[in-house]
N, C-alpha and C positions, 0 to 999 in steps of 0.2 A: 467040739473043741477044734477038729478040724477046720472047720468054716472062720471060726476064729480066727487062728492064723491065718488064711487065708487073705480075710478081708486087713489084717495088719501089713500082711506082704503087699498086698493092693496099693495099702496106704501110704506106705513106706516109699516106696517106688513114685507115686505120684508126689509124694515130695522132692525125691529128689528129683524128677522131672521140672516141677515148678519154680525149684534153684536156679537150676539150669537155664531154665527161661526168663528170671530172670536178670541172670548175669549176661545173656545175649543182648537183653532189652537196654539195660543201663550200662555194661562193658563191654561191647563190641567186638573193642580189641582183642578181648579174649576167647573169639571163636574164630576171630577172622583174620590176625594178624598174624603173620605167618615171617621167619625173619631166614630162615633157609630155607638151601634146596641141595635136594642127594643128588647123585648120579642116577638116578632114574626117573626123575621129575624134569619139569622144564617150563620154562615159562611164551607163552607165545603173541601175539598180536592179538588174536583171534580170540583168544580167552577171557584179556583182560587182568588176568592174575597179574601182581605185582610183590613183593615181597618187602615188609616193612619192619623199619627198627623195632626192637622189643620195648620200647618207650613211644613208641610213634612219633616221634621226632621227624625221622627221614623214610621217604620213599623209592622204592628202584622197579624201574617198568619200561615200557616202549611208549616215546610220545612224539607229535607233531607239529610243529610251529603252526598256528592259525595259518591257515587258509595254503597252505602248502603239502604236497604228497609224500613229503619226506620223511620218513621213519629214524628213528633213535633211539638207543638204549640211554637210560640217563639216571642217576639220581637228583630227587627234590626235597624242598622241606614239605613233610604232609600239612605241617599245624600251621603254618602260617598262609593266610590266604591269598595270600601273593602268590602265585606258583612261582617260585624262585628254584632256579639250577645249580646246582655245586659240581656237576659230573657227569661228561657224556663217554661214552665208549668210544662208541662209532662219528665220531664228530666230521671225521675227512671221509667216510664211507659210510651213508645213511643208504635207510633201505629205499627201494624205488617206490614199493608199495604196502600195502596191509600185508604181507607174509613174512613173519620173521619168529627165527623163534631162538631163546636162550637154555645152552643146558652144559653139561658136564662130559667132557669127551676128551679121552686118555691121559686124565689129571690136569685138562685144559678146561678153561672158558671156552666157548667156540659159539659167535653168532652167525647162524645160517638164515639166507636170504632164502629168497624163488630159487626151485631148483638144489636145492642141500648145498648151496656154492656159500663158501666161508667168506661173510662181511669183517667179520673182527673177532680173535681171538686171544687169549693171555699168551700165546707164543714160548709156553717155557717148555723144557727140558721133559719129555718124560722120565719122571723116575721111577721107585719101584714103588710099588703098592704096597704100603704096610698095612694099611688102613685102608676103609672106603674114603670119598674125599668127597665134602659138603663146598658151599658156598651159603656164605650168610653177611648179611648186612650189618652192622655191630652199629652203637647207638653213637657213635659220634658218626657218622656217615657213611666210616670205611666200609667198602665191599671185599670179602676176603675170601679167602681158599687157603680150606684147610681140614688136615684130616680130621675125621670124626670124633677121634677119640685125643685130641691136641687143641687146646682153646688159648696156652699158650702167643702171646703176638712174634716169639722171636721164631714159630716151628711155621708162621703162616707161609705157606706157597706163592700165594701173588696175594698184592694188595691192591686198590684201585689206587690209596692213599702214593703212592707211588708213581701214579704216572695221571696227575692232576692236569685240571682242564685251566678255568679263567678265576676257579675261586680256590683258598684257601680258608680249611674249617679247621675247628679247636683241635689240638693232637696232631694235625696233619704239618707235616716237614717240610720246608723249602730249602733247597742246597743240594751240597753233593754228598753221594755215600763215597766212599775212599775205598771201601769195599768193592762195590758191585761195579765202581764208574759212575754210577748213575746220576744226573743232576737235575732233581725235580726243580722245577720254572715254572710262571702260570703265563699263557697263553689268552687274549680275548678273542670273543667271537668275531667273526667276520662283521656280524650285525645283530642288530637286538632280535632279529628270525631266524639266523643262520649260526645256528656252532661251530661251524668249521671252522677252523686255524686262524687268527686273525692274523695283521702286522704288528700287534704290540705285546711285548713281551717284559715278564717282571723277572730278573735272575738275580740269584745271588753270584757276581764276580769273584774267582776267588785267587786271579790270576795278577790281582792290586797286593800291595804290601799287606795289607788289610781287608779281609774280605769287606765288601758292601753290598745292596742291594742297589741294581740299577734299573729304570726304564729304561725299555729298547724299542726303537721303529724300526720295524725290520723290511720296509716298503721294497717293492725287486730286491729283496736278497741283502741290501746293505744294510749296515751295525749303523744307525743313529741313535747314541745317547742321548736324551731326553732328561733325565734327571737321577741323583742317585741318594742313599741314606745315606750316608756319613757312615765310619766305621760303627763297631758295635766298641762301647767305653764302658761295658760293666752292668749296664741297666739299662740303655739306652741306644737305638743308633743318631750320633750326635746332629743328623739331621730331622728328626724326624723328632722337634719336644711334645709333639703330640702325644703320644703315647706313652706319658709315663704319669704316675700319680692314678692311676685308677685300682680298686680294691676288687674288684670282681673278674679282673683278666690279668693274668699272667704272664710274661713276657721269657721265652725262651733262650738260650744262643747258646749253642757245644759246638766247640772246637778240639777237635783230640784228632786221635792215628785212626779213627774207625770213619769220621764223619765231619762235616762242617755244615751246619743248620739251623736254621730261625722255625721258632714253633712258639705257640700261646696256648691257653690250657684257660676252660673258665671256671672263677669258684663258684659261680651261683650257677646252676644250671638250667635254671626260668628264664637266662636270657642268652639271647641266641646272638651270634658274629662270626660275620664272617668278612674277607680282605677279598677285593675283586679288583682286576685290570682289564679295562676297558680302554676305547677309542683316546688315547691321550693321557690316561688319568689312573691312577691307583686309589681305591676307594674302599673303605672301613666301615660296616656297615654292623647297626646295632636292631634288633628286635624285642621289645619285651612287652607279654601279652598285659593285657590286653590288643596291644595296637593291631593296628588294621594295615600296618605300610613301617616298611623299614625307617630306620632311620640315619641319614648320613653323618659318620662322626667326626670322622676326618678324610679329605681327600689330597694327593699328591697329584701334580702342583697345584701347589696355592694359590703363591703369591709371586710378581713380578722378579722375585729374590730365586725361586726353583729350578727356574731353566737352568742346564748346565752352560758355563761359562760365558754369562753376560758380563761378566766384569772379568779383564784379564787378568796376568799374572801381578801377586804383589799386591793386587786390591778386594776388596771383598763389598759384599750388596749389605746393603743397610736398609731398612722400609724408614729408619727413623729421621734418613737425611736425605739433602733432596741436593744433585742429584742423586743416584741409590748407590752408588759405586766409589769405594772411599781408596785412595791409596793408602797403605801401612803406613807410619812415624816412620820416617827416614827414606820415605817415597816419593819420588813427583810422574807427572803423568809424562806416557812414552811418546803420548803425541799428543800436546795442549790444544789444538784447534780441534781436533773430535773428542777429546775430553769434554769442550768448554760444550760442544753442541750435545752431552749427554750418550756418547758412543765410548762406552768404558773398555768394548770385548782389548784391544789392543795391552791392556793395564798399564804398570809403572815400572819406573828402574831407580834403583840405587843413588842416591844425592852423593853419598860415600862409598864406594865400594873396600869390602873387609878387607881387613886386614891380618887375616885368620889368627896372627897372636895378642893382637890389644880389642879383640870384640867381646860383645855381651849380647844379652837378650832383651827383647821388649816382649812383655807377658802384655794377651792380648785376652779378654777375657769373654764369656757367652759365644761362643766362637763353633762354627759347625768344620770341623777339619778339613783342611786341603783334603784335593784327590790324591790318592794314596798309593798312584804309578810307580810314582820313585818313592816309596818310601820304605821301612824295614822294620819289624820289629825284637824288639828283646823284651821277652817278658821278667825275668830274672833279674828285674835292678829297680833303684825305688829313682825319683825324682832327682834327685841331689847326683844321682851317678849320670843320672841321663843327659845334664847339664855338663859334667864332666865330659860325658863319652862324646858328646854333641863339639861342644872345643877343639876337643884332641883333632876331630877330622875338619880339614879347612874345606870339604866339600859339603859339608851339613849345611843346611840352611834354617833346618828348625827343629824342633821336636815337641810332644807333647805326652802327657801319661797314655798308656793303652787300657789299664782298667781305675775308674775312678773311684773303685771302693777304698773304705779303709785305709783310706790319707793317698791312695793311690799308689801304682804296682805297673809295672812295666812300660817301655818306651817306647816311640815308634822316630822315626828318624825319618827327616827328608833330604835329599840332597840334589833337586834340581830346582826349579821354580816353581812358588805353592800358586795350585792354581783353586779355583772354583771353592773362594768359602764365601761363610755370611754370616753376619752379626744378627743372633737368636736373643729376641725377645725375652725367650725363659730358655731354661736349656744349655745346649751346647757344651762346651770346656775349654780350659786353659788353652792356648796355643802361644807355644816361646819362638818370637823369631829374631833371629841369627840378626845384628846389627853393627856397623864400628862405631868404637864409642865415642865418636862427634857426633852418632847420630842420634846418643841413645837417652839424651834429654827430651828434643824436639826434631821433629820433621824440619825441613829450609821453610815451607809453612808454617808454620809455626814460631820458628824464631822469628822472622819475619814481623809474626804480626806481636809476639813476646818481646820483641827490640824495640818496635815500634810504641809499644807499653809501656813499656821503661821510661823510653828516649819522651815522651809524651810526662807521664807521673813527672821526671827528673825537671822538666821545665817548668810545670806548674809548679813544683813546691821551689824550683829557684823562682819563680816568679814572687810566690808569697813570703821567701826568705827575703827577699830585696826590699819588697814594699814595706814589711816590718822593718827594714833595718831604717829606711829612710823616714817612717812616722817617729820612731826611736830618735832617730838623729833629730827630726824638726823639733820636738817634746824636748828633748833636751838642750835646745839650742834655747827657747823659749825660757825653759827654766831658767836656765843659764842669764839670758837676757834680763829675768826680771830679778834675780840676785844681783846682778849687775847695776842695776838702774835703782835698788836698794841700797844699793853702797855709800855714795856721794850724797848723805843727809844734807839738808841747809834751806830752808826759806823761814820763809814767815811762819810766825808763831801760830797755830791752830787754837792752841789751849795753853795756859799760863801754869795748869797745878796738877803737873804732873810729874813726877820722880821716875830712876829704873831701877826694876828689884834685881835680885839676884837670879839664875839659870835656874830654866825648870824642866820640866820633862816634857816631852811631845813639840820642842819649840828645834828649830832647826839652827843647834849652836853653831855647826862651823860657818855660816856666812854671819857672824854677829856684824854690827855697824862700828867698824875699826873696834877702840878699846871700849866701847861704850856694854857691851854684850847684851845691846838689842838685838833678838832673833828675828826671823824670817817666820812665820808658822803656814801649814801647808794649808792649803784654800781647802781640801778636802776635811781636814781639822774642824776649822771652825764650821763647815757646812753640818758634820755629824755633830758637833757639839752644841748651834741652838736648832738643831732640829730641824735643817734647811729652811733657816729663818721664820720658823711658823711666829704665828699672830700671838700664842699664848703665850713667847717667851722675847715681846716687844715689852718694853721696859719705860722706851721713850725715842721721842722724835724732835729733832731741830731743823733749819736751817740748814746742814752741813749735812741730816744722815738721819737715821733712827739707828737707836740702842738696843741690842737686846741683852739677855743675860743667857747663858751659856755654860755648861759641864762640861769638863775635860774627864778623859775614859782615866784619871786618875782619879777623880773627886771633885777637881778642886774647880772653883767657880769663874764664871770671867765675865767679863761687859765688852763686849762687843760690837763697836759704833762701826756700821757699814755706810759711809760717803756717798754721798747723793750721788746718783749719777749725772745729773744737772751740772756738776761740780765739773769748771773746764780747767781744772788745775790736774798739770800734763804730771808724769810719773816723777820726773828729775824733781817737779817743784813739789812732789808728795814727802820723797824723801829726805828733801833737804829741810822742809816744816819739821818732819818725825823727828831729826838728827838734833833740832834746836831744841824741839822738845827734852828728846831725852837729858839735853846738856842741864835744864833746870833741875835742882833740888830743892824740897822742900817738905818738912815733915807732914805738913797736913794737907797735903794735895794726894788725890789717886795717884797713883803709880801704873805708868806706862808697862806693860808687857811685851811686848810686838808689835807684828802688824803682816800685815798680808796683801800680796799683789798680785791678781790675776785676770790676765786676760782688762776688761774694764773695771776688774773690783779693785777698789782700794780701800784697807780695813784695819781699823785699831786695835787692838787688845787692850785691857784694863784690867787690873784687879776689883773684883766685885766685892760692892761693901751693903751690908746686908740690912743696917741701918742707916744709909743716908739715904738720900733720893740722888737716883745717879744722874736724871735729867736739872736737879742744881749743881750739880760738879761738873757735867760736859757740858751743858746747855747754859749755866746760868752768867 
């Protein structure tokens, strides 16, 4: 029985040995990853030990630029095969050589080179020891210190996240704490081998009406702005439309009595970003595995439109117009011959200057805000007040919301000259600038070329008003002329058996032929009524014309003898035939109706008789 047991304790044991082996074989991490160190551990050159996030995400250890003897404490991403940096320690104090070693000394970091001589340390306070005190890597990247028995982020001692190098990762702060002084900035390398301190610098400014983010060149010691975001409007810094609309990152900004900072937070955590400032440029950078290589998602400056103040005061950069440099409505350029040659830095000035009690605004709209030097904000008032409050002072110049949510919520005020904007593609926001109200239809450009519009339309349609009136006048003169030349009947007899009836409809009574009330009928009349003369409604032909027959849009029927054209009997001798005609009576002759005179036509009317042959009554 004994043996028994035995051989099950044996067995038991070699299983769980076999577990073990293999969770080493297939989970590594979980023999090897190690994410702190106590006060009594340490990590050195010589070892190779590193200590890693509890997700192996990030790693923290000593490394060397290829081909250089320079030592670093640093953190990396492990998973991505890139070896990419987020974090050096020692960036201005690298070791000279392979001796260095990191550990825990009097509630301090402390890196000892050659020699136990201190490279770089956390520098804080000793306090009292409640606790023992660890250092541990935590899986967004921070490196921390803190007691043992406190995992707490508000009890930690030092963070790394705190005094960031050239990148910024999820969670990690930029700005100032209000508390401590401190104003975490990202810094680039000297060179893509060197970590130390570069000239280019990304800060949040918080000393503008508005805080923003600016690029800095900081080349010998001096402040060159290079380019800035736009304030923060809620969701957004209005320079910067790239960064809005995406579901997987998060976008930060607190402003309160404790602190002022931009931070992003990511919802998937498969994919990896981070914001780096390098030689010139600010750069957003995306990872998601599988890839083999970052990817760039957006970088500062872009475009032509980035640099700070290519276009001066009063005008702002457009990609959309050429040249890129627009003055505002109610602006003209401050010097036209380097305007015309595409040198905008100088800007505009006022066509009208205010009036401060009869001005208004011109809303200007996808707008990345003026620099925010002179400007002030109230958060406490909606839109409608800020236009008010903007009035009341004759030193405003403009204003626009401070947060765009929720119909929008606070003002910010400018009161010197708006410098450095630009018309955003997608993006940006309202911007109201201060105008007098001769300005605040159009620009003198504008009117200009709106008078010129005018002044252009206004001729053309007197042009076409004239030309009508004078086809009108000839038309009527014409008419006129052949009522005229109707009037004075009398020649030779055409026809012997014809009578006049009585007024009928569609005949044109007031020019009758003195008392006779022979009409005039309109040439358009008899063309609709035989069907502009077609073949099937020819009746008969003489000498003198062909006949047709013919409807009136009354019913009533007619004959219609159209006069040869051959015929050199002049109008006077047309009417004076008709005149003699009508003078005859006689019961059993056709009856005259009219007649008609157009242009070369000269045309009878008749009563249509349905039983004779009308070519033996006009022809025979």
């Amino acid at each position: 029985m004994k043996g028994v047991q035995n051989i099950y304790h044996y067995s038991y044991t070699l299983s769980i040995l076999l577990v073990f082996l293999v969770l080493i074989l297939f989970y590594p991490a979980l023999s090897i990853y190690v994410n702190t160190m106590s006060s009594s551990e340490s990590l050195t050159i010589s070892s190779n030990r590193t200590l890693v996030s509890s997700d192996g995400v990030f790693e923290l250890g000593f490394f060397k630029p290829s081909g250089l003897s320079r030592w670093y404490l640093g953190i990396w991403y492990k998973k991505v095969s890139e070896k990419t940096y987020a974090w050096v320690a020692n960036r201005d104090n690298p070791l000279s050589n392979s001796i260095g070693t990191l550990k825990i000394s009097g509630n301090n970091l402390v890196l000892l080179g050659q020699s136990n001589n201190t490279v770089w340390s956390t520098n804080r306070t000793r306090g009292n020891a409640r606790s023992s005190v660890i250092a541990e890597l935590l899986p967004n990247g921070n490196f921390v210190m803190r007691y043992s028995n406190n995992k707490d982020s508000s009890g930690f001692l030092w963070q790394s996240f705190d005094f960031p190098t050239d990148t910024l990762l999820p969670e990690m702060k930029l700005g100032y704490n209000l508390k401590t002084g401190r104003n975490r900035f990202l810094t680039s390398w000297r060179s893509y081998d060197d970590p130390s301190t570069g000239i280019f610098a990304y800060k949040l400014d918080i000393r503008r009406g508005l805080p923003e983010f600016i690029l800095i060149n900081q080349f010998l010691n001096q402040r060159v702005e290079m380019q800035r975001s736009g304030p923060w409007n809620g969701m957004e810094f209005s320079g910067i439309p790239e960064v809005q609309g995406l579901n997987y990152m998060v976008y930060n900004y607190t402003e309160n009595s404790e602190e002022i900072a931009y931070s992003f937070h990511m919802t998937n955590q498969s994919i990896y970003s981070r914001l780096t400032v390098s030689d010139y440029t600010v750069d957003r950078f995306t990872w998601i595995p599988p890839s083999s290589a970052w990817n760039l998602f957006w970088s500062l400056p872009t475009d032509v439109c980035d640099p700070l103040y290519l276009c001066g005061s009063y005008s702002y950069c457009d990609l959309n117009t050429s040249p890129n440099c627009n003055c505002i409505r109610g602006f003209v350029p401050k010097n036209r011959q380097q305007w015309d040659l595409r040198e905008g830095s100088e800007g505009c000035v006022r066509t009208t200057q205010l009036s401060c009690t009869g001005d208004g605004f011109l809303r200007l709209n996808n707008m990345k805000l003026p620099d925010t030097k002179t400007a002030t904000v109230d958060r406490r008032i909606d839109v409608k007040k800020c236009e008010e409050r903007c009035l009341s002072d004759c030193n405003c110049t403009s204003f626009a919301t401070a947060d765009v949510r929720n119909g929008g919520l606070g003002c910010v005020f400018w009161t010197g000259d708006l410098v450095e904007m630009r018309k955003q593609a997608v993006g940006g926001q309202d911007l109201y600038v201060r105008l007098n109200a001769a300005d605040l239809d159009f620009s003198s450009g504008e009117k200009r070329d709106r008078t010129g519009k005018i002044i252009s339309w206004s001729i053309g349609v007197s042009i076409m008003l004239i030309l009508s009136v004078i086809v009108f006048c000839f038309w009527r003169r014409r008419q006129k002329q052949a009522k005229a030349d109707a009037a004075p009947i009398g020649n030779q007899v055409l026809m012997n058996e014809v009578v006049l009836p009585r007024k009928r409809r569609f005949f044109s009574g007031e020019d009758e032929v003195e008392n006779l009330e022979l009409p005039l009928m309109e040439f358009e009349t008899v063309v609709t009524a035989t069907e502009h003369f077609s073949d099937f409604n020819k009746v008969g032909k003489g000498g003198f014309g062909v006949v047709y027959k013919g409807r009136l849009v009354d019913g009533q029927e007619i004959a219609v003898k159209r006069l040869s054209e051959m015929s050199t009997q002049g109008t006077d001798e047309f009417m004076n035939e008709v005149r003699l005609i009508a003078k005859l009576q006689h019961n059993n002759l056709v009856r005259l109706l009219g007649c008609c005179i157009y242009e070369g036509e000269k045309i009878l009317i008749y009563e249509y008789l349905e039983n004779l042959s009308l070519d033996s009554h006009l022809f025979g």
